[in-house]
C-alpha positions as CSV (number, residue, x, y, z in Angstrom):
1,X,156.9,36.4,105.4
2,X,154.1,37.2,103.5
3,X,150.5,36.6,104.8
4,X,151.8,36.0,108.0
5,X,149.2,38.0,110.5
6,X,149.9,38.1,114.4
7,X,146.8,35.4,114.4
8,X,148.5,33.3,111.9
9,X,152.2,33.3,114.1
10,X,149.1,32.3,116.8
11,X,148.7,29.4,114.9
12,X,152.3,28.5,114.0
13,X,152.3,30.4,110.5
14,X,153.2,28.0,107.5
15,X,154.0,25.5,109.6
16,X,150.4,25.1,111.0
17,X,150.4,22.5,114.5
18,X,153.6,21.2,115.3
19,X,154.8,18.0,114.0
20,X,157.5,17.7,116.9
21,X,155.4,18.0,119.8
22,X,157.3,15.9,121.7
23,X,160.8,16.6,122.4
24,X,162.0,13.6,123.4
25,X,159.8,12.4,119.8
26,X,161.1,9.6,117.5
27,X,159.4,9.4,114.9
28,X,157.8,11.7,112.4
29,X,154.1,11.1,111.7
30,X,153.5,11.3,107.9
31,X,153.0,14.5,106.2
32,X,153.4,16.5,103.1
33,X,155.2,19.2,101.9
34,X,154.5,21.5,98.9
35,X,157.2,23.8,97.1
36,X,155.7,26.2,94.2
37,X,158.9,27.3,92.7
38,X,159.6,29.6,89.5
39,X,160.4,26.4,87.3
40,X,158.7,23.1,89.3
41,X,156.3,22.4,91.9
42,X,156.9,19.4,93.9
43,X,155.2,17.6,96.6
44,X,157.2,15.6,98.9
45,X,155.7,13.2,101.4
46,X,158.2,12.5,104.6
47,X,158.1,9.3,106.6
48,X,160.3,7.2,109.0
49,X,162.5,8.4,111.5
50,X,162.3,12.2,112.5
51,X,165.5,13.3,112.5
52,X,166.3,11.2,109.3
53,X,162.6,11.3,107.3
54,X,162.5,8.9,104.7
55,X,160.9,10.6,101.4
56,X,157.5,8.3,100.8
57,X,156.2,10.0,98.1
58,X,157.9,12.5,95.6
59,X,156.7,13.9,92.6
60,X,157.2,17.3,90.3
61,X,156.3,19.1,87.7
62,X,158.3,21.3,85.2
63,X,155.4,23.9,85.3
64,X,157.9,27.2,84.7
65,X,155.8,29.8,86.6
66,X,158.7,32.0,85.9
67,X,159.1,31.9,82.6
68,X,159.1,35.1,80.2
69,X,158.2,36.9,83.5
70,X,161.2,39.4,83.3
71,X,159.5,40.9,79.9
72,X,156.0,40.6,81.2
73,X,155.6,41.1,85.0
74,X,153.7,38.2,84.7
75,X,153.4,34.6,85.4
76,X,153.0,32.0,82.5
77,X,150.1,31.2,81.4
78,X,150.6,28.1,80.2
79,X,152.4,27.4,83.8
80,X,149.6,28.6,85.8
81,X,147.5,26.1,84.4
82,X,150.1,23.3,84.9
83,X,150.5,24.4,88.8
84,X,146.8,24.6,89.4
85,X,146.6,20.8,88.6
86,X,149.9,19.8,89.7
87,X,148.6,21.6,93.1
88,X,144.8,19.7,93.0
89,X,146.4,16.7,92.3
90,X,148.9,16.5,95.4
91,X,145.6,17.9,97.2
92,X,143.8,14.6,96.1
93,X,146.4,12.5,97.1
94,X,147.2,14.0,100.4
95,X,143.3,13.5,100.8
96,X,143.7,9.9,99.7
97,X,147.2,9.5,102.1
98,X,144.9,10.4,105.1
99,X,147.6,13.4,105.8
100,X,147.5,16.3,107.9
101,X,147.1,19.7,106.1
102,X,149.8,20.3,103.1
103,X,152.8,23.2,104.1
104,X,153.1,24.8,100.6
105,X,155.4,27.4,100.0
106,X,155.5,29.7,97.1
107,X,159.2,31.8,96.2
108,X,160.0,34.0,93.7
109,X,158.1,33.9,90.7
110,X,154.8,34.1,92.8
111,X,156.3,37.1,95.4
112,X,157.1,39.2,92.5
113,X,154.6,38.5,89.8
114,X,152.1,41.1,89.5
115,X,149.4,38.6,89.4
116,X,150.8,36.4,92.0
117,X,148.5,37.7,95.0
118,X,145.5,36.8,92.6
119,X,146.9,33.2,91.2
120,X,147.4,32.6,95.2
121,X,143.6,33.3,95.9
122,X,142.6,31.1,93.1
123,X,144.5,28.1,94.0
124,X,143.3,28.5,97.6
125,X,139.5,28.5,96.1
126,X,139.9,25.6,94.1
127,X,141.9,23.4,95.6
128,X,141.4,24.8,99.7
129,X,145.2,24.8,100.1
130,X,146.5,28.0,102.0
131,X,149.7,29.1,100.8
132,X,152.5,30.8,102.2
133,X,154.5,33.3,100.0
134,X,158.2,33.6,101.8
135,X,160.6,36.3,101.1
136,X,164.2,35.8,99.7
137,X,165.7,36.1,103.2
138,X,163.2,33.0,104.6
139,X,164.2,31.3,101.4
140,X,167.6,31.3,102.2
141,X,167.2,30.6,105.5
142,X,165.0,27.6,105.4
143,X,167.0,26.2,102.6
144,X,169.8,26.1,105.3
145,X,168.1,24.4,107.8
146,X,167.8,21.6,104.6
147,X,170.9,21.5,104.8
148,X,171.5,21.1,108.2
149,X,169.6,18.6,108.3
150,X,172.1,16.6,106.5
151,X,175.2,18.0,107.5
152,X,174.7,19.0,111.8
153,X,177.2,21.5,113.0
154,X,178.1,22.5,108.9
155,X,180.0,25.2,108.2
156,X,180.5,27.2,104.6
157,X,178.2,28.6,102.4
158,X,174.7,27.7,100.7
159,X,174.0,28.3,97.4
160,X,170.1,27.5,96.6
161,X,169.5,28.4,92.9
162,X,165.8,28.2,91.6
163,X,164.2,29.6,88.3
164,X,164.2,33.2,89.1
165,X,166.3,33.6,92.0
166,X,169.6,32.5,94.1
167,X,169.9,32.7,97.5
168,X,172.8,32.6,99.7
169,X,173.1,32.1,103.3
170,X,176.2,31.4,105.9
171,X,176.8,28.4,108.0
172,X,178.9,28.7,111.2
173,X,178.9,26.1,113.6
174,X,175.5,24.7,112.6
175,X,174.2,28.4,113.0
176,X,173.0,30.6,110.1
177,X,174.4,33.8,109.8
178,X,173.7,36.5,107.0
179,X,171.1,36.0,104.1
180,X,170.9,37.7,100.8
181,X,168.9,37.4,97.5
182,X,169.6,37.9,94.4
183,X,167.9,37.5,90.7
184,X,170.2,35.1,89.5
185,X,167.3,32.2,88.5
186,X,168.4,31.3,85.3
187,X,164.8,31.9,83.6
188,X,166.0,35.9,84.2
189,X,168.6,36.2,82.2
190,X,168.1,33.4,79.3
191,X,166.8,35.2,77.4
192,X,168.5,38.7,77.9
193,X,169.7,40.6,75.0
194,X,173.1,41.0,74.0
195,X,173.8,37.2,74.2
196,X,176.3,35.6,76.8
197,X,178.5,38.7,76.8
198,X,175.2,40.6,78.4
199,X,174.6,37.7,80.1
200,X,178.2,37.7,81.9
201,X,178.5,41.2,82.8
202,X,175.0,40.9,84.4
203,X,176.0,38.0,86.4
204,X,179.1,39.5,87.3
205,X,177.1,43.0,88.4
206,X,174.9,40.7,90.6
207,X,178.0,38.1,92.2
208,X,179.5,41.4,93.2
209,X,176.8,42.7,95.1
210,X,176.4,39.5,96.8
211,X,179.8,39.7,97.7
212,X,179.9,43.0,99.5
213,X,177.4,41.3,101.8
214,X,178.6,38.3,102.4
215,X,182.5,37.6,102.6
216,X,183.3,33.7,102.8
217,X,185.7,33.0,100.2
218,X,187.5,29.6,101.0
219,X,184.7,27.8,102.7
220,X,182.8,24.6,102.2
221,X,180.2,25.7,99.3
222,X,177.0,23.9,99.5
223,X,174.8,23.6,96.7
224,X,170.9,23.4,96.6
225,X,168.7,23.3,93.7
226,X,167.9,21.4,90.6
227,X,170.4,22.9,87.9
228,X,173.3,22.7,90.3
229,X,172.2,19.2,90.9
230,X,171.5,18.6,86.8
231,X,175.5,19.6,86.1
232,X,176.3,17.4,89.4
233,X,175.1,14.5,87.5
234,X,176.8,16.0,84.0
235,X,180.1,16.2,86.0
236,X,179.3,12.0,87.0
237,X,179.3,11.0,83.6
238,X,181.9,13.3,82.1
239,X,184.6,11.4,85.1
240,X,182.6,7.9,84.5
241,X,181.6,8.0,88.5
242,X,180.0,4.9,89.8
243,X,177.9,6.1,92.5
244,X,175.5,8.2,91.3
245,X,173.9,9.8,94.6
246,X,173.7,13.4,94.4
247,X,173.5,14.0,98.0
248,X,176.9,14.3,99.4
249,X,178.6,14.5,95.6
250,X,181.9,16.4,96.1
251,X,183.6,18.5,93.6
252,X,186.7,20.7,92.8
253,X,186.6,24.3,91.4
254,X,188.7,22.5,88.7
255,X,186.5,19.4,87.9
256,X,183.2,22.1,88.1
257,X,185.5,24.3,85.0
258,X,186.2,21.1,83.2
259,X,182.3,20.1,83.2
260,X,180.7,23.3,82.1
261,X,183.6,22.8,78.6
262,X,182.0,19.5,78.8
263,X,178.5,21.2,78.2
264,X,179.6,23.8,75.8
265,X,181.3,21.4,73.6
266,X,178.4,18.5,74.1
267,X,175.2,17.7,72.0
268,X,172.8,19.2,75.0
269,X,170.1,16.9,73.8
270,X,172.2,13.8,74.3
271,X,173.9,14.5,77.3
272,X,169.9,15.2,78.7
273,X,169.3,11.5,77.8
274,X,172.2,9.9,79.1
275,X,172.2,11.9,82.5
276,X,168.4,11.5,82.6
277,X,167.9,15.0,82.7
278,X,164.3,16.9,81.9
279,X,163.9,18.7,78.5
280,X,162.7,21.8,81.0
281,X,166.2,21.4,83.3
282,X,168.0,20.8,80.3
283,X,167.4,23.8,78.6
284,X,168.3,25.7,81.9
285,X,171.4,23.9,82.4
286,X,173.9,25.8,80.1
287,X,173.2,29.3,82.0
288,X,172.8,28.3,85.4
289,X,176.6,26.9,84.7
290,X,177.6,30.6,83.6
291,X,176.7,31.7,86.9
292,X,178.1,29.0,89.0
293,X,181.4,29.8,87.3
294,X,181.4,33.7,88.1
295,X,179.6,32.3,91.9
296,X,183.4,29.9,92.0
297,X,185.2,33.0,90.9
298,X,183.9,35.4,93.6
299,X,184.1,32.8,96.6
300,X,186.5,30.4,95.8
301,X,184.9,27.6,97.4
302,X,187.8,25.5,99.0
303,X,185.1,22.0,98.5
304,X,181.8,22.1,96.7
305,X,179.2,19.6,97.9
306,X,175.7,18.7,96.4
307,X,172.6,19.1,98.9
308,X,169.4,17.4,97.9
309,X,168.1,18.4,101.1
310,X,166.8,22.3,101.0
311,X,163.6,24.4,101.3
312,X,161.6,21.4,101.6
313,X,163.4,19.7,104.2
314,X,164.2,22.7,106.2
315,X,160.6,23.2,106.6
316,X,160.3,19.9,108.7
317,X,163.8,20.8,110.5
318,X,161.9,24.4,111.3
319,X,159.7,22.3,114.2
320,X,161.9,20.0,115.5
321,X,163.0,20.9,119.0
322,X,166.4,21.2,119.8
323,X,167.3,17.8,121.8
324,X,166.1,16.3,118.3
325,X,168.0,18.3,116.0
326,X,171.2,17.6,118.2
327,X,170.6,13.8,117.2
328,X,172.8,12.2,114.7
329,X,170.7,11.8,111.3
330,X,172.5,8.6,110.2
331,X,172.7,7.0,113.4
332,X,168.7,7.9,114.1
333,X,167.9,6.4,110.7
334,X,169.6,3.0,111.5
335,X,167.9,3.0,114.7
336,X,165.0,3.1,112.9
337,X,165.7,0.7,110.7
338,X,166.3,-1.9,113.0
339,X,163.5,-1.6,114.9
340,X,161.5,-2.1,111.6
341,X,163.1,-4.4,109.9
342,X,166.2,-6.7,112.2
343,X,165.0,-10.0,113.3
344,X,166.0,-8.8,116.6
345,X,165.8,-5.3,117.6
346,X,168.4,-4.0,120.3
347,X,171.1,-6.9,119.5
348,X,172.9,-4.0,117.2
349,X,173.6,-1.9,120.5
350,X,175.2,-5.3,122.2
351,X,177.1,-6.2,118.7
352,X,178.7,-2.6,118.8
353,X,179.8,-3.1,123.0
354,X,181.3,-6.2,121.7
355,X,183.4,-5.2,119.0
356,X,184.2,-1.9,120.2
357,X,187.6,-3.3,121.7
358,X,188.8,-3.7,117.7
359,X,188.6,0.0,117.2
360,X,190.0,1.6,120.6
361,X,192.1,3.9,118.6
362,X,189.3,5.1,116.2
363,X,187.9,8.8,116.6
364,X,184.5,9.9,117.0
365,X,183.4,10.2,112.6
366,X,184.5,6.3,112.2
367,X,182.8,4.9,115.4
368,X,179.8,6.7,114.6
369,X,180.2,4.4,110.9
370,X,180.8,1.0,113.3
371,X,177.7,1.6,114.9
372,X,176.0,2.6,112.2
373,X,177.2,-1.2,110.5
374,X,175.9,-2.5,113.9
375,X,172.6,-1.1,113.7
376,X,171.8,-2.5,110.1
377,X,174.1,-5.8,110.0
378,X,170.6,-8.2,109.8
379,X,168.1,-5.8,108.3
380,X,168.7,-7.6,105.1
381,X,167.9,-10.8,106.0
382,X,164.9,-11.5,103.8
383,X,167.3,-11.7,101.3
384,X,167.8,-14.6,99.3
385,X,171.2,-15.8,101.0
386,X,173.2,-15.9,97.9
387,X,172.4,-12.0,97.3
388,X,172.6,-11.2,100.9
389,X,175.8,-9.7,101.0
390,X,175.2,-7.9,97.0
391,X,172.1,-6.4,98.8
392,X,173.7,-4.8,101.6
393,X,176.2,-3.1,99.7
394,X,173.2,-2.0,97.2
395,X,170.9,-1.1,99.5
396,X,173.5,1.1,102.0
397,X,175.1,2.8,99.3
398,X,172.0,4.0,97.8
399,X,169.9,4.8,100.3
400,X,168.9,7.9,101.1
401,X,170.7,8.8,104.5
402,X,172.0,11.6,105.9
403,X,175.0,12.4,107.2
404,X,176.8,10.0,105.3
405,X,179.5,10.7,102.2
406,X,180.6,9.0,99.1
407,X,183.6,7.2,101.0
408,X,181.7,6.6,104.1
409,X,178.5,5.3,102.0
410,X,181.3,2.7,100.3
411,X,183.0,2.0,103.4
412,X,179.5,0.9,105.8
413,X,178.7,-0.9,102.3
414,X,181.6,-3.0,102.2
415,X,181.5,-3.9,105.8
416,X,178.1,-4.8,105.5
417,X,178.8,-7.2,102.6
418,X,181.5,-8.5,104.5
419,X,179.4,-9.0,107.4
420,X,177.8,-12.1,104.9
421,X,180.9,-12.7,102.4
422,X,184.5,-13.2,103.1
423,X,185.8,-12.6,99.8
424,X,184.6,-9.2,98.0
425,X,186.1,-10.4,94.6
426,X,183.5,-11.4,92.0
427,X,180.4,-8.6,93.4
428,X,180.1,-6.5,90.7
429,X,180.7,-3.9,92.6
430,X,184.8,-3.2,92.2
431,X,184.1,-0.2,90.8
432,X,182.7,1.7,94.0
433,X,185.7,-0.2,96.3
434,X,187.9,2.5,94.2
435,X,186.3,5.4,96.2
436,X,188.2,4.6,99.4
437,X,191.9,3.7,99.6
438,X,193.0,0.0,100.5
439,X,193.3,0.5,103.9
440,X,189.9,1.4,104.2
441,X,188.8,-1.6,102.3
442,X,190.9,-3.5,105.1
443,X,189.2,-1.7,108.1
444,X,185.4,-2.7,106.2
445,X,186.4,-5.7,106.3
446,X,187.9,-6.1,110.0
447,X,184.5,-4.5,110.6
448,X,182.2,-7.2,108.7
449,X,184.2,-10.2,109.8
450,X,183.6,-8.7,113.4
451,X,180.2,-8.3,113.2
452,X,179.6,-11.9,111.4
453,X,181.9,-13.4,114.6
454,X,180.0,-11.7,116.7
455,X,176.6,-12.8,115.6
456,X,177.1,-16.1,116.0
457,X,178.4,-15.6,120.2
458,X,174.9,-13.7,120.9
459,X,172.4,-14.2,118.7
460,X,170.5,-16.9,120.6
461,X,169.9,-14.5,123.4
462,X,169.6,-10.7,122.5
463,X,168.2,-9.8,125.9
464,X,171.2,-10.6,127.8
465,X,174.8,-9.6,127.9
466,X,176.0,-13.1,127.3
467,X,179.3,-14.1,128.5
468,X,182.0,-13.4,125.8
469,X,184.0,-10.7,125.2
470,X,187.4,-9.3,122.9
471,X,190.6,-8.1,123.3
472,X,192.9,-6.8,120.6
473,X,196.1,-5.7,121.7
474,X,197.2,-3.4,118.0
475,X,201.1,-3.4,119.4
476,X,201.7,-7.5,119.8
477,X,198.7,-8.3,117.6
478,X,197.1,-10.5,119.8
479,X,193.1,-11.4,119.7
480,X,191.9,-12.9,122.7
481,X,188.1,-14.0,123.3
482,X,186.8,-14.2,126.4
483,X,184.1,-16.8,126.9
484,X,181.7,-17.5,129.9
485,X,181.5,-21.4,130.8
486,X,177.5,-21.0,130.0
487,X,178.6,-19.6,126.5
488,X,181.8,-22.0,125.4
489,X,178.8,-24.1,123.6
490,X,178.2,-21.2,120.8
491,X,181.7,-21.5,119.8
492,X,181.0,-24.2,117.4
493,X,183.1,-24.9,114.1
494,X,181.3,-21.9,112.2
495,X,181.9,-20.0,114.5
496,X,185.6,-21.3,114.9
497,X,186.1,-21.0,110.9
498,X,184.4,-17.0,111.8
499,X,187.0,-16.0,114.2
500,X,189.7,-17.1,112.5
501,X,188.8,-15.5,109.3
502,X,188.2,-12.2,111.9
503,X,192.1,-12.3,113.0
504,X,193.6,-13.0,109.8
505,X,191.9,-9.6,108.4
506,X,193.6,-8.6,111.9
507,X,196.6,-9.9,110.8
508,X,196.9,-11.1,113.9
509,X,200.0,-13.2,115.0
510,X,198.6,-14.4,118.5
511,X,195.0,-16.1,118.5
512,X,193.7,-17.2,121.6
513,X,190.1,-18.7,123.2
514,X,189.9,-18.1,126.7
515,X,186.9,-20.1,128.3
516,X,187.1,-19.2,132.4
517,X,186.9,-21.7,134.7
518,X,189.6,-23.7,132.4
């Protein structure tokens, strides 16, 4: 890593004091994190729960460092001035956000420009920001960790494209294996000679020597970087997809090769309007495809997923002690969502115990979903109680969590909405139900009309066990609730008409109350 002197690995390098000092620690205090890449530079300021951080403040600039730098050595002018006030800026507003000292990072364009050592000194002069150059290896390497943050355990491949160079690094097991670089940023080779038959070949001589280092054809490929997530969003609208989060966006090598014909046939300026894409990305877009195609060819991904988690995010996943990293990300960020915002914090944990006998056949990936409904079933109660079941949906399956799918996003969604609706006709949201099967839809719902049952049993005393309880026997389908004499009075008619409406999505044929002592 460049810079990096034996007194600054003293001082914990880029990373300057530890953000994690704490193992056992919860939250994540506020701070900022700068990226100067070879086409943006962004500042993103983390919040929230530490092993999920919520992003509080976001903002880039198309500066384009990197650009005309393959005939000139040279960084832009024109984007040296753009990055020097981009950079002041973020300084003056970290200032103004009373956070600790910015982590900026610098990649290719400034490592190999000739002037990049001297551009470096100057923004440290005027601005007092102290900058960290990485090599292609750390690149690749922290860009991992982004991705692991998301994804815990991951396996496959990540491919982080920026302006002037890719990156590729292996995933085994949540570990990260071999690292290479390569100079296939797409503001190398735009504007090569010979057109897109030079252009091929070049990116075909490069893919193959990224191959004969690292052999992983048939893995999961992971993608990181702004062009892979600009055609992401192309490949959206070409298939008319309602969700439109790009973290977690699956494709097929086939829908990927059906996308970039989209492009070459398309009006690029049109498509960058519709997809909300930057002139800057745009222009950016129809190369970077070239060599995701040869990058398909060589590997032959067997699932391609979109990461919007990389560098930036692996450089807050860099201090977090072990115990923390082990710790689910979408279960920690319901946690902490709950504790912020649920009119009674800790009742999710007893909800879960009590509804757990519904799903005694499910495996580990859906009970952590049924405690993740638990967790944020009453978050949305400032609602307005008409839109209260419309929020939920909304607000789960576009937030920005972790560890969480297309499918699963729909699925907590429409448990959630059922956990304040019965019927989920009439939403406006019948296009998303599409992205799970309608036996998942019927599980959501089992799940909702649990948790709004269950709701009504304990939520006058979240403090104590209470004194009801389920069984579901799957084989007879017979749903028994257990009730305490001190707790027969909660079962009122609501919460008669609840139960009910709970075993019918059971399809239960045997319904029984049980109050002891009768």
């Amino acid at each position: 890593m460049d810079g990096q002197t034996d007194s600054a690995q003293g001082d914990w390098g880029p990373f300057g004091r530890p953000i994690f000092e704490d193992p056992q620690a919860r939250r994540l205090s506020r701070v900022g994190v700068v990226d100067i890449g070879s086409n943006s530079v962004r500042l993103v300021v983390f919040d929230g729960a530490a092993r999920s951080p919520a992003y509080f403040y976001n903002e880039k600039i198309m500066c384009g460092l990197g650009a005309g730098m393959p005939e000139t050595g040279r960084l832009n002018p024109e984007g040296k001035e753009r990055a020097l006030s981009a950079l002041a800026r973020f300084q003056t507003l970290a200032r103004g956000m009373d956070l600790p000292p910015l982590t900026v990072v610098a990649t290719a364009a400034m490592r190999e420009a000739e002037d990049g050592p001297a551009f470096r000194a100057e923004i440290e002069q005027k601005t007092g920001l102290k900058i960290w150059v990485i090599d292609g290896e750390e690149e690749a390497r922290l860009s991992a960790q982004g991705v692991l943050l998301g994804w815990p355990g991951a396996d496959g491949l990540i491919c982080d494209i920026g302006g002037s160079s890719m990156e590729l690094a292996e995933l085994s097991g949540g570990q990260i294996g071999r690292r290479v670089t390569s100079p296939l940023g797409p503001l190398r080779f735009k504007d090569l000679e010979g057109g897109k038959k030079a252009r091929e070949k070049h990116i075909r001589k490069a893919m193959k020597r990224l191959g004969e280092k690292i052999e992983m054809r048939g893995a999961r490929l992971f993608l990181v970087g702004g062009s892979w997530r600009a055609i992401a969003r192309i490949d959206m609208e070409r298939r008319n997809y309602p969700l439109h989060v790009l973290h977690e966006y699956r494709m097929t090598c086939e829908s990927v090769a059906e996308t970039l014909k989209f492009i070459e046939k398309s009006d690029l300026e049109a498509l960058r309007s519709k997809c909300s894409i930057s002139n800057a990305r745009m222009s950016l877009v129809p190369f970077a495809g070239e060599v995701l195609a040869e990058l398909i060819d060589s590997f032959g991904p067997a699932e391609i997923a979109i990461s919007s988690y990389g560098i930036r995010e692996g450089l807050l996943y860099e201090q977090m002690p072990q115990k923390l990293r082990d710790r689910d990300p979408l279960v920690e960020s319901c946690r902490f969502s709950e504790a912020k915002d649920a009119r009674l914090p800790g009742f999710g944990k007893k909800l879960y115990r009590f509804i757990l006998p519904l799903f005694a056949d499910a495996d580990a990936a859906r009970l952590r979903i049924v405690k993740a409904a638990c967790l944020l079933h009453d978050v949305s109660w400032r609602a307005h109680p008409d839109y209260r079941a419309q929020t939920c949906f909304d607000n789960v399956t576009r937030a920005n969590l972790g560890g969480l799918d297309h499918a699963e996003r729909v699925f907590l969604g429409l448990a959630l909405l059922h956990r304040y609706k019965n019927k989920r006709d009439g939403t406006g949201f019948e296009d998303f139900y599409a992205l799970i099967d309608e036996n998942e839809q019927r599980k959501a719902e089992v799940l909702g009309k649990a948790m709004r049952f269950g709701s009504m049993l304990w939520m006058s005393d979240a403090s104590q066990e209470g004194g009801a309880s389920l069984d579901w026997d799957a084989e007879t389908r017979k749903l028994v609730l257990h009730l305490a004499p001190e707790a027969a009075s909660l079962y009122g008619e609501v919460a008669e008409s609840r139960f009910n409406s709970l075993a019918r999505a059971l399809s239960a044929d045997t319904v029984e109350v049980d109050i002891a002592g009768e």
